[in-house]
C-alpha positions as CSV (number, residue, x, y, z in Angstrom):
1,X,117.6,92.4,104.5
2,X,117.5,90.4,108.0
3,X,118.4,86.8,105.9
4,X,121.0,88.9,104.3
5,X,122.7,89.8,107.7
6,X,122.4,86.5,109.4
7,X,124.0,84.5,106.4
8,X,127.0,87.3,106.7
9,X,127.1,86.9,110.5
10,X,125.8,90.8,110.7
11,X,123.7,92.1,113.8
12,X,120.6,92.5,113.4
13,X,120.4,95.4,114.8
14,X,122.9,96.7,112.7
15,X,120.5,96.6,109.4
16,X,117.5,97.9,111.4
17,X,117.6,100.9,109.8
18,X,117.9,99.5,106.1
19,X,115.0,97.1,106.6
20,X,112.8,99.7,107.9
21,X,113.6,101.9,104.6
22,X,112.9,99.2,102.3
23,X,109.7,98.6,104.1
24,X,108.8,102.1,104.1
25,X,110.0,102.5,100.3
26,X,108.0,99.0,99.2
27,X,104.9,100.4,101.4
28,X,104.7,103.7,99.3
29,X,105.3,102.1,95.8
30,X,102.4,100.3,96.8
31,X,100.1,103.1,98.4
32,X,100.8,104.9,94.4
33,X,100.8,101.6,92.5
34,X,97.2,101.1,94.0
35,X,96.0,104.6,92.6
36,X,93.6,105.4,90.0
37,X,96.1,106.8,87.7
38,X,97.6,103.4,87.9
39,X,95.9,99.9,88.8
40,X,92.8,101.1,90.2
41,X,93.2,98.3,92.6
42,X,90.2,98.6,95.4
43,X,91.8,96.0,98.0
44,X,95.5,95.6,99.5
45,X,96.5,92.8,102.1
46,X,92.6,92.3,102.5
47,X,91.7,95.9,103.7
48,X,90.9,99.1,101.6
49,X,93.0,100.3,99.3
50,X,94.6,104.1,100.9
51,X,93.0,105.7,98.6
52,X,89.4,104.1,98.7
53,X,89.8,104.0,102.4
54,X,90.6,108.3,102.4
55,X,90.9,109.9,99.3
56,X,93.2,110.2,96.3
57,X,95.2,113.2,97.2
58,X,95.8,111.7,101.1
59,X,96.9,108.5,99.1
60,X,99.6,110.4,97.3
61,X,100.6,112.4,99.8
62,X,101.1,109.3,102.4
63,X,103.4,107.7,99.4
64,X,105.4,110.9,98.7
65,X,105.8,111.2,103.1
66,X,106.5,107.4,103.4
67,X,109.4,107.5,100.2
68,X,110.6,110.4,101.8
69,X,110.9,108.6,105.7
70,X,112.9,105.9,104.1
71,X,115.8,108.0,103.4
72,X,115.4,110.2,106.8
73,X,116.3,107.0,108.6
74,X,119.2,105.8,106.5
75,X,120.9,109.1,106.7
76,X,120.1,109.1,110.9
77,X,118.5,106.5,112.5
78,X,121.0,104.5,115.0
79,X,120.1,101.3,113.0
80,X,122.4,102.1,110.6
81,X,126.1,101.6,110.5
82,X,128.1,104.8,112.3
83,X,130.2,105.2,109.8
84,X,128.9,108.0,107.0
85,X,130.3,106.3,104.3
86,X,128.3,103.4,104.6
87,X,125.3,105.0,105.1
88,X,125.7,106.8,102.0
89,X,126.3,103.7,100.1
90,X,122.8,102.3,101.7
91,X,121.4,105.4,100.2
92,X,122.8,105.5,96.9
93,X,122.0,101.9,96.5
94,X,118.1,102.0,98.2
95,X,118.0,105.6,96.0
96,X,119.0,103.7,92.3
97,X,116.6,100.7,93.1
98,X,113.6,102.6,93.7
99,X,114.0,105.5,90.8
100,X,113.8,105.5,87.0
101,X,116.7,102.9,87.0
102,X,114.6,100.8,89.1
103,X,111.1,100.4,90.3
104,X,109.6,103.4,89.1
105,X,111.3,103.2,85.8
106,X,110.3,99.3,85.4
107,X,106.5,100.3,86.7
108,X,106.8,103.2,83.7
109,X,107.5,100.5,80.9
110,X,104.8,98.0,82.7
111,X,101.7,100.9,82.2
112,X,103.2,101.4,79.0
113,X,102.8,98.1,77.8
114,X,99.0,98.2,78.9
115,X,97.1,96.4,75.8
116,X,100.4,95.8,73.7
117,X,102.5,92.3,73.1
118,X,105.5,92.1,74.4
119,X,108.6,89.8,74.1
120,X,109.0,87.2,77.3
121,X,112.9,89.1,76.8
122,X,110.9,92.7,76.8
123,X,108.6,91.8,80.4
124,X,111.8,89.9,82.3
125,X,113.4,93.6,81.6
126,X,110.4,95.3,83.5
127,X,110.8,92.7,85.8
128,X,114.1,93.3,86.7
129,X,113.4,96.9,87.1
130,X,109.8,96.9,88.7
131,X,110.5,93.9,91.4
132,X,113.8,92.3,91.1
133,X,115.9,96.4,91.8
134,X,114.1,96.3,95.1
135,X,114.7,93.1,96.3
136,X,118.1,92.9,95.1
137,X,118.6,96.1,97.1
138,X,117.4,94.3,100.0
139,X,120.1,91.9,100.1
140,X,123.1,94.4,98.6
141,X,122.2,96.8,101.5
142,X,122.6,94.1,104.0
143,X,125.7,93.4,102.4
144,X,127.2,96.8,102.8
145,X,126.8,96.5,106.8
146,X,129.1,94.0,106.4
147,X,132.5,95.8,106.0
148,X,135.0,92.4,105.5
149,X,132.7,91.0,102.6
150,X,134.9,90.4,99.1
151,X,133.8,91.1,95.4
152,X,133.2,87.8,94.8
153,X,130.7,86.8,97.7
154,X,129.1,90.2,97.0
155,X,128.7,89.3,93.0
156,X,127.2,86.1,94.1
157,X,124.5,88.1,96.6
158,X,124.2,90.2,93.9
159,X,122.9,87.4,91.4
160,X,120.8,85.7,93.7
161,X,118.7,89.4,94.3
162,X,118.3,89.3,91.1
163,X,117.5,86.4,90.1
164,X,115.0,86.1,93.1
165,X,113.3,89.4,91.7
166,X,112.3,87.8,88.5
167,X,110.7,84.8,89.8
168,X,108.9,86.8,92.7
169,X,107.2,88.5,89.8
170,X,106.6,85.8,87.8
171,X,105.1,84.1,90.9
172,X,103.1,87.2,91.6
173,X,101.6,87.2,88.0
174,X,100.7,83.5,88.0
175,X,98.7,84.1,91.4
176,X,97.3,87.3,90.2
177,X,95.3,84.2,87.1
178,X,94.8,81.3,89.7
179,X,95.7,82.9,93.5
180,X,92.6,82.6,96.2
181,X,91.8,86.3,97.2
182,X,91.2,85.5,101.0
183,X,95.0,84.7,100.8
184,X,96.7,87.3,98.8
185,X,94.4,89.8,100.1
186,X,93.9,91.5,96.7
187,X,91.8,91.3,93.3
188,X,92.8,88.7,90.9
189,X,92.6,89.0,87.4
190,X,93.1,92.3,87.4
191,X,95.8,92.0,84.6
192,X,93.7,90.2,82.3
193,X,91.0,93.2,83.1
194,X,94.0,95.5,81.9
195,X,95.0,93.5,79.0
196,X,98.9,93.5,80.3
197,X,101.4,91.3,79.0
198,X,102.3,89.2,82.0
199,X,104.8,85.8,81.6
200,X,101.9,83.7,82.0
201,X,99.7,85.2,79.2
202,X,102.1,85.2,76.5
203,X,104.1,81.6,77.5
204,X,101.5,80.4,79.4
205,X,100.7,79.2,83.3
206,X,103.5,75.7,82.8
207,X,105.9,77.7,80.9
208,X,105.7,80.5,83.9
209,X,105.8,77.4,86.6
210,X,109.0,76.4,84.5
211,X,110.5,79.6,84.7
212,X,109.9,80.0,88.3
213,X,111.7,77.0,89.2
214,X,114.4,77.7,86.9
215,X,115.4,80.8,88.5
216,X,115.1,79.2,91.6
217,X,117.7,77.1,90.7
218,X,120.0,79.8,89.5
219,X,119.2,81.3,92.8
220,X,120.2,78.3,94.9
221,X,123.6,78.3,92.8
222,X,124.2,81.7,93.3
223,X,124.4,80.9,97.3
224,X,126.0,77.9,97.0
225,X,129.5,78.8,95.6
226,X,129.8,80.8,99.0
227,X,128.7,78.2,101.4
228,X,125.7,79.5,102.3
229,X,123.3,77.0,100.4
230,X,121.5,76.0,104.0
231,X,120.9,79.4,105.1
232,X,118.2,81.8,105.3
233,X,118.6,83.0,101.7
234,X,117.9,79.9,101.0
235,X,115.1,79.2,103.1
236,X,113.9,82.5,101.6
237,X,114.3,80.9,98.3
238,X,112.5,77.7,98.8
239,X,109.3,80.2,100.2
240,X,109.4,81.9,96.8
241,X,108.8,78.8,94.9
242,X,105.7,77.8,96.5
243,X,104.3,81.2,97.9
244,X,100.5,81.8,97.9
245,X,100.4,85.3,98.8
């Protein structure tokens, strides 16, 4: 959201309140996806898991109060634009990203493909719904604070979310086979425990390098046609491709 606003030239504080709710919406999708019910996942960032750290029940409730927050702010927090208009737009945007045409609908099809083979088409499509909706609503949101942007610049920051989501993905399934746990500060191989379909079990860990730096590319095109090919996105970008945790 922040890289977003400085390539457009936007305040920061003018997409406080967006950033905060993707935080808060990225933190509870994480709080669930660490559940019982779905990963069983033990550690996050290196500490406890919610719900090994309290209980199931205070896990889901802290992910039902979190998703909740997100959409509290947008609607009044004075980090958002003043006019009501855009802040419903930051709504309906953060709103479609994180439901069942987005991250919770992409995380549906992932559990479902638990133990099952799947096109490298079939888990790019969960991608784009499980990782790439939220990210891509990271930088659209950032875009709406920015009331003089055209259709054009806002296709091209548009694709690059996209495009960006996919890899991150792909990225986080090739650490979650080879990534040092002391850095990512969660459980590897937990896919492989869960027999899941990742890019790098059905094309293998090259073919999911490949693709990674393939969509980088894309990415760095996307930003380029605008004039923004030295800018944070890009920076953001570059990161993605070589990320560790």
């Amino acid at each position: 959201v922040y890289a977003t606003a400085e390539t457009l030239g936007v305040p920061a504080d003018r997409v406080d309140a967006a950033a905060c709710a993707v935080e808060l919406i990225h933190a509870y999708s994480l709080v669930h996806d660490d559940l019982p019910a779905m990963d069983d996942d033990d550690l996050r960032r290196g500490r406890l898991t919610c719900h090994r750290a309290f209980d199931e029940a205070t896990a889901i409730l802290a992910g039902d109060s979190l998703q909740v927050l997100a959409f509290k702010i947008l609607a009044s927090h004075a980090g958002a634009p003043a006019d009501a208009a855009t802040r419903v737009r930051l709504i309906d945007t953060l709103a479609d990203a994180s439901g069942t045409s987005g991250m919770a609908g992409g995380q549906a099809l992932d559990l479902a493909a638990e133990g099952r083979s799947l096109t490298l088409a079939e888990i790019e499509q969960i991608h784009v719904l499980k990782t790439g909706a939220l990210i891509r609503a990271s930088v659209v949101m950032a875009a709406h604070c920015a009331p003089s942007l055209d259709a054009a610049r806002l296709q091209s920051l548009k694709d690059f979310g996209s495009t960006v989501g996919i890899a991150f993905q792909i990225q986080d399934d090739l650490l979650d086979v080879e990534g040092d746990v002391a850095l990512i500060g969660k459980a590897t191989g937990s896919d492989e425990a869960r027999a899941m379909p990742t890019y790098p079990a059905i094309a293998g860990l090259e073919s999911a390098r490949a693709r990674v730096r393939e969509l980088h590319g894309r990415a760095a095109e996307a930003l380029e046609t605008p004039g923004w090919g030295g800018g944070p996105l890009a920076a953001l970008a570059d990161w993605l491709l070589t990320r560790r945790h």
